[in-house]
C-alpha positions as a printed Julia matrix, in Angstrom:
547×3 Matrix{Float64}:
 104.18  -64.87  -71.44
 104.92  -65.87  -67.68
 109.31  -65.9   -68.89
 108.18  -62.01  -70.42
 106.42  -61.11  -66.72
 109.5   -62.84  -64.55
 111.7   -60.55  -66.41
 109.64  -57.11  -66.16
 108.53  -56.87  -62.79
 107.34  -53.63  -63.65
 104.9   -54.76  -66.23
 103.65  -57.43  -63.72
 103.32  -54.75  -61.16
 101.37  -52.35  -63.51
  99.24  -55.74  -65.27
  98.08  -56.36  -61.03
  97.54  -53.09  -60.21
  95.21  -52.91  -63.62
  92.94  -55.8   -63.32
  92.59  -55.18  -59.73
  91.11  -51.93  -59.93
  88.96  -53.39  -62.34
  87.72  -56.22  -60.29
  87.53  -53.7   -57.31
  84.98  -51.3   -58.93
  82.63  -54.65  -59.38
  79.37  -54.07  -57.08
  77.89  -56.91  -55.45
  74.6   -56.0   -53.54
  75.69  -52.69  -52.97
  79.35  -53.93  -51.45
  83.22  -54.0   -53.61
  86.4   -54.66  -52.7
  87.69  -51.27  -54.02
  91.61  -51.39  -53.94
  91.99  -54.64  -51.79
  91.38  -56.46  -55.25
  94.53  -55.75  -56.24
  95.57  -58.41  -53.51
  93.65  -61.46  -54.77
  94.49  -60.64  -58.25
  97.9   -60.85  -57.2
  97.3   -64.27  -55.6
  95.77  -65.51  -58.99
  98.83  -64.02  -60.85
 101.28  -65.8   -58.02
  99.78  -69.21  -58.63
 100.61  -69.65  -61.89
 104.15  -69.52  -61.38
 107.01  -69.49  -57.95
 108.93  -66.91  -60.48
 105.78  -64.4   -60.41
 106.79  -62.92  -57.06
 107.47  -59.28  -57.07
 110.42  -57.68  -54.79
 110.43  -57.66  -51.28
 111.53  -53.77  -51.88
 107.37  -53.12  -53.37
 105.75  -54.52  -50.37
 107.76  -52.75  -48.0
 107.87  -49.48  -49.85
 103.89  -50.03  -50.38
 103.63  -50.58  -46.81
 105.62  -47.8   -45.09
 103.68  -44.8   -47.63
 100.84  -46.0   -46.48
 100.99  -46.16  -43.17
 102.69  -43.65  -42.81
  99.99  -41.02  -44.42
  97.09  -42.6   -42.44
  99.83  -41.57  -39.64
  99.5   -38.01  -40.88
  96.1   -38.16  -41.77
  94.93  -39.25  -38.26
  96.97  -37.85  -35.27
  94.75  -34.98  -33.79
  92.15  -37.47  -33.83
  94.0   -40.81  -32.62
  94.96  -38.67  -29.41
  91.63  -37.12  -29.09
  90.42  -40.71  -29.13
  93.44  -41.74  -26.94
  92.58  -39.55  -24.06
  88.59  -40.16  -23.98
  88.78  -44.15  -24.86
  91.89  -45.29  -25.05
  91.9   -47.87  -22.12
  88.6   -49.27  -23.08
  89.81  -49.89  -26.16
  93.07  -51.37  -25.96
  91.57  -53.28  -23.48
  89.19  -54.56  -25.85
  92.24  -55.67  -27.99
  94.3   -56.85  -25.69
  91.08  -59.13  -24.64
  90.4   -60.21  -27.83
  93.89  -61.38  -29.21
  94.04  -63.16  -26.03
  91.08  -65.32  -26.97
  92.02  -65.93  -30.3
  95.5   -66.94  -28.82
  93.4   -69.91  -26.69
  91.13  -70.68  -29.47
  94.41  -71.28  -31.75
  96.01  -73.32  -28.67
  92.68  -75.27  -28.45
  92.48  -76.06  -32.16
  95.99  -77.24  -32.53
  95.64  -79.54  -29.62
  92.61  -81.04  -31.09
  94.09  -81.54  -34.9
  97.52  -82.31  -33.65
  99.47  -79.51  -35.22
 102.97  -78.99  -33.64
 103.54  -75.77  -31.42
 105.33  -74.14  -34.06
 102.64  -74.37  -36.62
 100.55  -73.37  -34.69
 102.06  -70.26  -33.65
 103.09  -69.36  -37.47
  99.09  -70.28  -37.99
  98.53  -67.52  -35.15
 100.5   -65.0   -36.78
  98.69  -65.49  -40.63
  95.45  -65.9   -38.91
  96.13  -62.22  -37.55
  98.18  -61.36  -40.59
 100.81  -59.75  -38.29
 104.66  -60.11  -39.63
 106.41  -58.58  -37.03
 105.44  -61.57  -34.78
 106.13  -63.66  -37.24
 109.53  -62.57  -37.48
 110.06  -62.75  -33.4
 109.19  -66.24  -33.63
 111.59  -67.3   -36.01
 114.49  -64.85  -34.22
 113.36  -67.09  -30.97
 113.6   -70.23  -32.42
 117.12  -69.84  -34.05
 118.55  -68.8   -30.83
 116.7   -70.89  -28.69
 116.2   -74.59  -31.01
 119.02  -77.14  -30.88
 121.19  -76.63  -33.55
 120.3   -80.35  -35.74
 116.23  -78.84  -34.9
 116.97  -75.35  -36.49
 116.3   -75.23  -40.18
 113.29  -77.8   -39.91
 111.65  -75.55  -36.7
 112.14  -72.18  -38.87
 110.31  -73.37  -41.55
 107.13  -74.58  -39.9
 105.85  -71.34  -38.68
 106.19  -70.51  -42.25
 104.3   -72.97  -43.46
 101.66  -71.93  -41.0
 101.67  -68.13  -41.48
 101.58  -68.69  -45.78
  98.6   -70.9   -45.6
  96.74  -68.75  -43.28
  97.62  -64.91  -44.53
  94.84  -64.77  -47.31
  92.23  -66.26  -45.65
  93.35  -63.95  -43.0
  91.85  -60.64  -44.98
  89.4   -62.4   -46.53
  88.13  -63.61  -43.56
  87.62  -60.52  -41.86
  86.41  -58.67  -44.76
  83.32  -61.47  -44.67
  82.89  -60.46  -41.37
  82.31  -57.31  -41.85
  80.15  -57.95  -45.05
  77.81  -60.11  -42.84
  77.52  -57.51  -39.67
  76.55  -54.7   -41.98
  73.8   -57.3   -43.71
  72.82  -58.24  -40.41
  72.77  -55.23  -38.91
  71.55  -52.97  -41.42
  74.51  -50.29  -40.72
  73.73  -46.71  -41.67
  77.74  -45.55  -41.81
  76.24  -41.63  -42.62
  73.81  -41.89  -39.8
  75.93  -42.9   -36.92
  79.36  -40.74  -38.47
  76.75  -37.75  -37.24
  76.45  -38.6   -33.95
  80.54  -38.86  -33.7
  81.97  -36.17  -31.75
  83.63  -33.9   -33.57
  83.8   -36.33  -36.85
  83.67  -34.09  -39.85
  84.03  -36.8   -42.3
  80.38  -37.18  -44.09
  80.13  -33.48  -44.29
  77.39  -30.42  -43.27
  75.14  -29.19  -45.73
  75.76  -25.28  -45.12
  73.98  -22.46  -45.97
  73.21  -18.52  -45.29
  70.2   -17.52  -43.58
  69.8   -13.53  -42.78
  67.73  -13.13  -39.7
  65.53   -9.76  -39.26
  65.59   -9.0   -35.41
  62.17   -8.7   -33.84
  62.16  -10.39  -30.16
  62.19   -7.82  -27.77
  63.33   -9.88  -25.18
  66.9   -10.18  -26.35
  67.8    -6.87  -26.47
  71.41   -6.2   -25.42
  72.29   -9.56  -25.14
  75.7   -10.58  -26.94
  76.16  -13.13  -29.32
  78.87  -14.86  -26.94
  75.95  -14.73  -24.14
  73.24  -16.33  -26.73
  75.72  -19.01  -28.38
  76.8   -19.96  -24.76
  73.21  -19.79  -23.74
  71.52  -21.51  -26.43
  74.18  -23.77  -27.15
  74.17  -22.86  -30.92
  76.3   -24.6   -33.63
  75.99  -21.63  -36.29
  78.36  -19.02  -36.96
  77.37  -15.3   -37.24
  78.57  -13.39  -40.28
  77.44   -9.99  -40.88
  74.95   -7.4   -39.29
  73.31   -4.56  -40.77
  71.64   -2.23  -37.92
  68.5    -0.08  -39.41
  70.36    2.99  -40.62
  73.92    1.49  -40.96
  76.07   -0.26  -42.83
  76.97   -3.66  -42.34
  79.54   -4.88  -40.09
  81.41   -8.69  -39.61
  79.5    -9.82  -36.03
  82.65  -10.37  -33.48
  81.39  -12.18  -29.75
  80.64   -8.78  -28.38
  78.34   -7.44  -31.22
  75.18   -6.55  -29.12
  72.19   -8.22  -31.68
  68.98   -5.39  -31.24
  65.25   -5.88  -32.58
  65.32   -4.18  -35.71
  68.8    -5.09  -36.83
  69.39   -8.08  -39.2
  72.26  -10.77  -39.01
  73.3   -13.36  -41.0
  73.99  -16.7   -39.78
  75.55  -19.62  -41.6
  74.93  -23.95  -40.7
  72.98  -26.64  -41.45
  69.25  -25.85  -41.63
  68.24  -27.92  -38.74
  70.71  -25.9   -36.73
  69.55  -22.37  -38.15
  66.06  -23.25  -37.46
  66.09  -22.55  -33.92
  67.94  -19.46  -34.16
  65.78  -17.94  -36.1
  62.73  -19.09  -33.76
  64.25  -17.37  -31.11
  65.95  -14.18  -32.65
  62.66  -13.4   -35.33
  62.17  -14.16  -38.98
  63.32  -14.64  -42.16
  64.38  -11.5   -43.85
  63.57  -10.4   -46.95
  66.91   -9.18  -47.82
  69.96  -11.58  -48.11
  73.08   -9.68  -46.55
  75.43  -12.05  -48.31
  73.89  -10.08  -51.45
  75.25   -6.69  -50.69
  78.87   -7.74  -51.67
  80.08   -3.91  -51.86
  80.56   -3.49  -48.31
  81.55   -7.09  -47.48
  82.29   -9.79  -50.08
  82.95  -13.39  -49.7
  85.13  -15.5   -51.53
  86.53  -19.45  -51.28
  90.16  -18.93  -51.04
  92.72  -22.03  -51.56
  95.01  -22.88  -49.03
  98.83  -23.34  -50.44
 100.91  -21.45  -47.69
 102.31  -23.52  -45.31
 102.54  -20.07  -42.74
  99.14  -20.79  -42.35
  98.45  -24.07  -41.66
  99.26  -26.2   -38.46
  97.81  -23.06  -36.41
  94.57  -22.61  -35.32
  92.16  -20.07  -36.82
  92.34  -17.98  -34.26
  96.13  -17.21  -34.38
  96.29  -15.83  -37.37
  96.43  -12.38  -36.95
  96.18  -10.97  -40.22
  92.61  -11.86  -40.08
  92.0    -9.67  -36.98
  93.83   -7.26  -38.56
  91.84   -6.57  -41.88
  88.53   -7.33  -39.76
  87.91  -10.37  -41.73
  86.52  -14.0   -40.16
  86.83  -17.66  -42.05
  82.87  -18.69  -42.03
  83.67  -22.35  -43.79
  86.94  -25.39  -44.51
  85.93  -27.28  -47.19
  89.11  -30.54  -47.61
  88.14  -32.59  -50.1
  84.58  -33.46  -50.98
  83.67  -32.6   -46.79
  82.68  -29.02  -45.47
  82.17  -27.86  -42.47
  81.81  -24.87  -40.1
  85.22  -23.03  -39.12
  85.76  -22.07  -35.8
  89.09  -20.18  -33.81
  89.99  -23.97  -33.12
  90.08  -25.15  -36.65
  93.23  -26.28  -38.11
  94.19  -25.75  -41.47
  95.63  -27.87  -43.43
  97.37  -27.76  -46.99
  94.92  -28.29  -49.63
  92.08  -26.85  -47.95
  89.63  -24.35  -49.66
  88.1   -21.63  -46.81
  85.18  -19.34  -47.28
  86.52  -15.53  -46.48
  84.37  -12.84  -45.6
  85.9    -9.26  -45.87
  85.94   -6.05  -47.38
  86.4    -5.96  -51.6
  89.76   -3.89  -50.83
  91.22   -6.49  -48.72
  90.39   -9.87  -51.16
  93.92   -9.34  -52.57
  95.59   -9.52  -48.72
  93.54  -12.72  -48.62
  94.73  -13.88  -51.33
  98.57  -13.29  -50.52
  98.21  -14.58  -47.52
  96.23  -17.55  -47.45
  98.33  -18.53  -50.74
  95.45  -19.41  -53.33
  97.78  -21.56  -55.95
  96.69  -24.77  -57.18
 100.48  -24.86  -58.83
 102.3   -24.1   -55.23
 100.54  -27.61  -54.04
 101.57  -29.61  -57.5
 105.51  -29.94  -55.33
 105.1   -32.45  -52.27
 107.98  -30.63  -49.79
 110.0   -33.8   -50.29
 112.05  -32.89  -47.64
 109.19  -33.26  -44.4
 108.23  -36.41  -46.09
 111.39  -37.87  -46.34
 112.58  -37.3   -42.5
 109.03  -38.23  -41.24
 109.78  -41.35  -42.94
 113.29  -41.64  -41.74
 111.8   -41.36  -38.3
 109.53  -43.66  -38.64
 111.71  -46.46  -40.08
 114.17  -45.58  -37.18
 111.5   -46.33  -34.4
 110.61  -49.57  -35.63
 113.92  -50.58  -35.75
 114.21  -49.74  -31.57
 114.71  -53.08  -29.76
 111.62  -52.57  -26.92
 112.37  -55.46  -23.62
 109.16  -57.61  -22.9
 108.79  -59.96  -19.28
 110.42  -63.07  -19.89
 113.6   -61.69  -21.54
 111.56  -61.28  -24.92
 111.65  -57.98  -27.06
 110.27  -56.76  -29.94
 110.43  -54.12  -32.27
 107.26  -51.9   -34.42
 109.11  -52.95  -37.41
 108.39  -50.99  -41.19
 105.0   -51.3   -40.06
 104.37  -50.09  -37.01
 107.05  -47.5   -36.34
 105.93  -45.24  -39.07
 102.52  -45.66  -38.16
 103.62  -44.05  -34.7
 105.83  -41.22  -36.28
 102.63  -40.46  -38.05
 100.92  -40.11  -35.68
 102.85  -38.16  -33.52
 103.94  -35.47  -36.59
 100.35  -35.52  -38.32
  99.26  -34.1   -34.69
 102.04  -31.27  -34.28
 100.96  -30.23  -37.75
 104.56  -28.21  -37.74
 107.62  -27.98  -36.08
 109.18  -24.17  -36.52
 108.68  -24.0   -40.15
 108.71  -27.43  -41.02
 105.42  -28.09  -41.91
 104.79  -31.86  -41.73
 100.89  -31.89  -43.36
 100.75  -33.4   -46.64
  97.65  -31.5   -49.25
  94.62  -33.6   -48.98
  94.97  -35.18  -52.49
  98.41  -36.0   -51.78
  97.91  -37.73  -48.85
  95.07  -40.08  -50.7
  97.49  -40.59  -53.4
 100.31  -42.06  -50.78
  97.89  -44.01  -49.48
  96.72  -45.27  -52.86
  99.79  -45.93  -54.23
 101.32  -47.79  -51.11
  98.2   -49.86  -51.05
  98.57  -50.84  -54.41
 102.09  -51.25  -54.09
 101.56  -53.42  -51.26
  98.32  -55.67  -52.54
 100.3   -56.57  -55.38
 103.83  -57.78  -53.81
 102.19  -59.36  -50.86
  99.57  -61.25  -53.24
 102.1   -62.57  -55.82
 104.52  -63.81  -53.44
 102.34  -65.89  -51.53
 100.14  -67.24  -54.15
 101.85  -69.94  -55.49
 102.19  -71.75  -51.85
  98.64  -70.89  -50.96
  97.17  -72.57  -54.02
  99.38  -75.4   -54.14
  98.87  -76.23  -50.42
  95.3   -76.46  -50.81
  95.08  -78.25  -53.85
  97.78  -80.65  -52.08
  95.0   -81.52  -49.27
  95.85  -82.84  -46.39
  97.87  -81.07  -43.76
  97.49  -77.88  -45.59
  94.08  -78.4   -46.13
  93.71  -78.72  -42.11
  95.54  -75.57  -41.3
  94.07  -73.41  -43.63
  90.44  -74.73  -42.3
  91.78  -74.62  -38.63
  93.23  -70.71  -39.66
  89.58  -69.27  -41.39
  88.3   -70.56  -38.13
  89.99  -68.41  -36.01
  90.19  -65.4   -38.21
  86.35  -65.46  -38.89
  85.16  -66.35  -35.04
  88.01  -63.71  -33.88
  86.33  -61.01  -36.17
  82.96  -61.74  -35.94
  83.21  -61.74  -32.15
  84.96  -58.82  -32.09
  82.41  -57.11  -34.18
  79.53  -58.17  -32.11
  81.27  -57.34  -28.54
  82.27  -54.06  -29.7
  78.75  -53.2   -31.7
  76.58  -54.41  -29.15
  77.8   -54.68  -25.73
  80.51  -51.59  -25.93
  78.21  -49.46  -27.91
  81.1   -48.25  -30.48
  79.83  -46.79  -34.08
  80.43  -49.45  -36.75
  83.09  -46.62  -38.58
  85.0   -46.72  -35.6
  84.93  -50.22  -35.2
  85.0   -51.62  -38.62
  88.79  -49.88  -38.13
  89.41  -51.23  -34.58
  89.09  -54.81  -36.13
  91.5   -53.98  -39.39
  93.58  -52.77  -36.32
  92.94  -56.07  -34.09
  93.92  -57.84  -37.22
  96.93  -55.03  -38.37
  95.76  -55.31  -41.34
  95.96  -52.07  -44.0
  93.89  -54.58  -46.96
  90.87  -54.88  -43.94
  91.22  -51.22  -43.12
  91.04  -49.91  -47.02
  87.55  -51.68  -47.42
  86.57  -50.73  -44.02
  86.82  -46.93  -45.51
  85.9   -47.96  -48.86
  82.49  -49.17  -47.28
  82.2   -46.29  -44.52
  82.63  -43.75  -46.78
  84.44  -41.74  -44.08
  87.7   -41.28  -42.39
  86.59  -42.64  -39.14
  88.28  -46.6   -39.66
  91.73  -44.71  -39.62
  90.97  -43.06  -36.57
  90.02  -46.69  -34.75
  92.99  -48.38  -36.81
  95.58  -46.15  -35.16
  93.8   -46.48  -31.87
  94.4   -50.49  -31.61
  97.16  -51.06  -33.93
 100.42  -50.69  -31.8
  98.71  -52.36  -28.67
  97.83  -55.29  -31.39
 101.09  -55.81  -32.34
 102.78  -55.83  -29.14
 100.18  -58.57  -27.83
 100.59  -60.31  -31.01
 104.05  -60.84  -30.52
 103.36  -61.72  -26.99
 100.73  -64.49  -27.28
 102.31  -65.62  -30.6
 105.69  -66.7   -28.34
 103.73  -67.88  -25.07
 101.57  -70.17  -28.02
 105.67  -71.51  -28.66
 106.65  -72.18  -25.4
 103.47  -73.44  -23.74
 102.14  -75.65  -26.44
């Protein structure tokens, strides 16, 4: 059976992928490993055999869809968080990494590992490759030549031991804060600003009009007054037909409006403006008629609502984006995206404009534009490949991981360039990131099972370094977690993804979502990842030369 597996990777891939969703839909006290199963049943699968490895060609393909949707995915929201947070945070990371550096420098003093173990135990501790790699390009060019082969291979030995226990470790760590802490991810996603990742629960109120006192006021002067987060749909005045409110409708005792939000938001409107009618607006579809309208047309996404003119044209407003299972309020700054499903309000005779325009066609979103996806790639893989010049005469580069992380990032927030648009659809994007997990789990868990079982069952010095690495990875995360929870006050969503950051590592930030329920870890993940790597690379070198 293993001779059949060695010679259909493919089947070994599929066989992995299988029994780790499996094992990942398992609840323990409320808590699973969701997709990040895949990777120990790929460590199970690599022990029985050196052969069982998959190709180096699934990781890194696994690795660069992945990143590269949460890219996509997370770049209005990684520079939003950039330009309120960012130096807190990075500092954070930067201060972090730097104890874990010390605590690795002070443990391999006191078991009396040599400096290059101990810097390959750094980098598997962290799970970070590209300083891996950096230490073994400083070592050939800087070890005497007799030293070379024997120096290369102990950082190795240090990183292989210490990987696994290097997501595991972290994922206990967050297993035991949200224990600990009782976390309520839905209860502090609400009080994100401008997080729209648990969802509103929306509905249609119509208001009758009876305070006297806000007679001729506009509904720009009472939303900017009040502070309102509602949207006003139609008004009927006594006598009239209806008509879509604009920010210079004057609301007048008598008439009656129709707002949509959450109830707790409505509630106060309607304190202020009157009462309940009797009649529901949203009823009387012959004048005005709604209708949830599918978003396939790239013209219309990667602008905001406001800018798209047919809209002011036909006298017809977007009330609600529903993208995926989340829906929330649209307003002129919303941004569509591909995939999205909007909630139209205009007149009967103009649906079929809507339509048209908006693009309604489940079948136009079936064909990924293979083209935007492919150069976003290319970008990407061309960034990390950029040779960036440290102090010290050291460089380093982003690497498959990092670089399209960045050109992610920095295309998911343009949204479009002319008429490329560089959005993925919603399901589309999950599936990348799915399928590069997966992809990813499985090569990186059957290539380094084999060592990592044999190593500990060997005892010994293996035995030492893999206790010496679950140190550092759990005390790194749990300190992290309690520093950031505690004394800088950051939601758990956020943070859960500024350790899988801290740690660069995608198997940490999958759970963190899976647990979170929310979008939020990407957003904290993209924050701290590229600062994480660069220090990595950093302390990993100074742990080379110093030690």
């Amino acid at each position: 059976m293993i001779d059949f597996l060695v010679e259909t990777p493919i089947l070994l891939l599929v066989l992995v992928s299988a029994l780790g969703y499996l094992l990942g839909q398992i609840k323990v006290k409320g808590s699973s490993l969701g997709v990040a199963a895949v990777l120990f049943v790929g460590l199970a699968f690599g022990a029985l055999d050196p052969r069982l490895g998959l190709p180096e060609f699934t990781t890194l393909l696994g690795l660069i869809l992945f990143v590269y949707a949460v890219g996509l995915s997370s770049g209005p929201g990684f520079f939003a968080a950039l330009r309120r947070k960012g130096v807190r945070d990075n500092t954070f990371v930067v201060g972090m990494l730097a104890a874990a550096a010390l605590l690795t420098a002070g443990l391999g003093l006191v078991v009396g590992l040599p400096n290059t173990v101990t810097s390959g135990l750094f980098t598997g501790s962290l799970t970070n490759t590209p300083a891996l790699a950096a230490l073994l390009e400083r070592i050939e060019a800087k070890a005497p030549p007799e030293l070379v082969e024997t120096m290369l291979s102990e950082p190795v030995v240090g990183y292989s031991i210490t990987y696994p226990v290097g997501i595991a470790g972290v994922i206990l760590a967050i297993v035991i804060a949200q224990k600990v802490w009782k976390i309520d991810y839905a209860e502090e996603t609400d009080g994100v600003a401008g997080a729209k990742t648990t969802g509103e629960d929306l509905e249609s109120v119509s208001i009758l009009v009876t305070n006297q006192d806000i007679a001729g006021a506009t509904v720009r002067d009472l939303m900017q007054r009040h502070d309102w987060d509602v949207i006003f749909g139609r008004i009927r005045v006594t006598g009239a037909g209806q008509e879509l409110v604009e920010a210079d409708t004057v609301v007048r005792p008598g008439s009656v409006v129709s707002v949509v939000g959450t109830r707790e938001n409505i509630a106060p409107v309607v304190e202020l403006l009157g009462e309940p009618a009797r009649e529901r607006l949203e009823k009387r579809r012959h004048e005005y008629d709604f209708r949830r309208i599918f978003v396939s047309n790239p013209d219309v996404t990667g602008r905001p609502i406001r800018d798209l003119r047919f809209l002011q044209q036909v006298g017809a407003i977007v009330t609600r984006v529903r993208r995926g299972d989340v829906e929330w309020l649209a307003t002129g700054d919303t941004v569509l995206e591909l995939g999205d499903r909007v909630r139209v309000v205009a007149r009967p005779s103009d649906m079929p404009l809507m339509n048209e325009r908006f693009g309604d066609s489940y079948k136009a979103l079936s064909e990924v534009n293979l083209f935007t996806l492919s150069v976003g790639i290319m970008a990407g893989m061309l960034i990390g490949l950029i040779p960036i010049p440290l102090p010290g005469g050291l460089e380093f580069k982003l690497g498959l991981a990092g670089g399209p992380l960045i050109a992610g990032l920095i295309l998911g927030n343009a949204g479009r360039t002319g008429p490329l648009v560089w959005y993925l659809p919603y399901n589309a994007n999950l599936l990348l990131r799915q399928l590069g997990l997966v992809l990813f789990f499985a090569g990186v868990g059957t290539k380094s099972g084999y060592a990592f079982f044999n190593t500990l069952m060997a005892g010994g010095t293996g035995l030492v370094i893999f206790g010496v690495g679950a140190v550092i990875t759990c005390v790194t995360a749990l300190t992290a977690l309690w520093i950031g929870y505690r004394m800088l006050k950051i939601p758990m969503g956020v943070l859960v993804g500024m350790l899988a950051g801290i740690h660069t590592q995608p198997a940490v930030l999958s759970y963190a979502v899976q647990q979170s329920g929310s979008d939020l870890p990407n957003l904290g993940y993209a924050t701290t990842f590229p600062m994480a790597t660069i220090a990595k690379i950093l302390f990993a070198q100074l742990l080379l030369l110093l030690l």
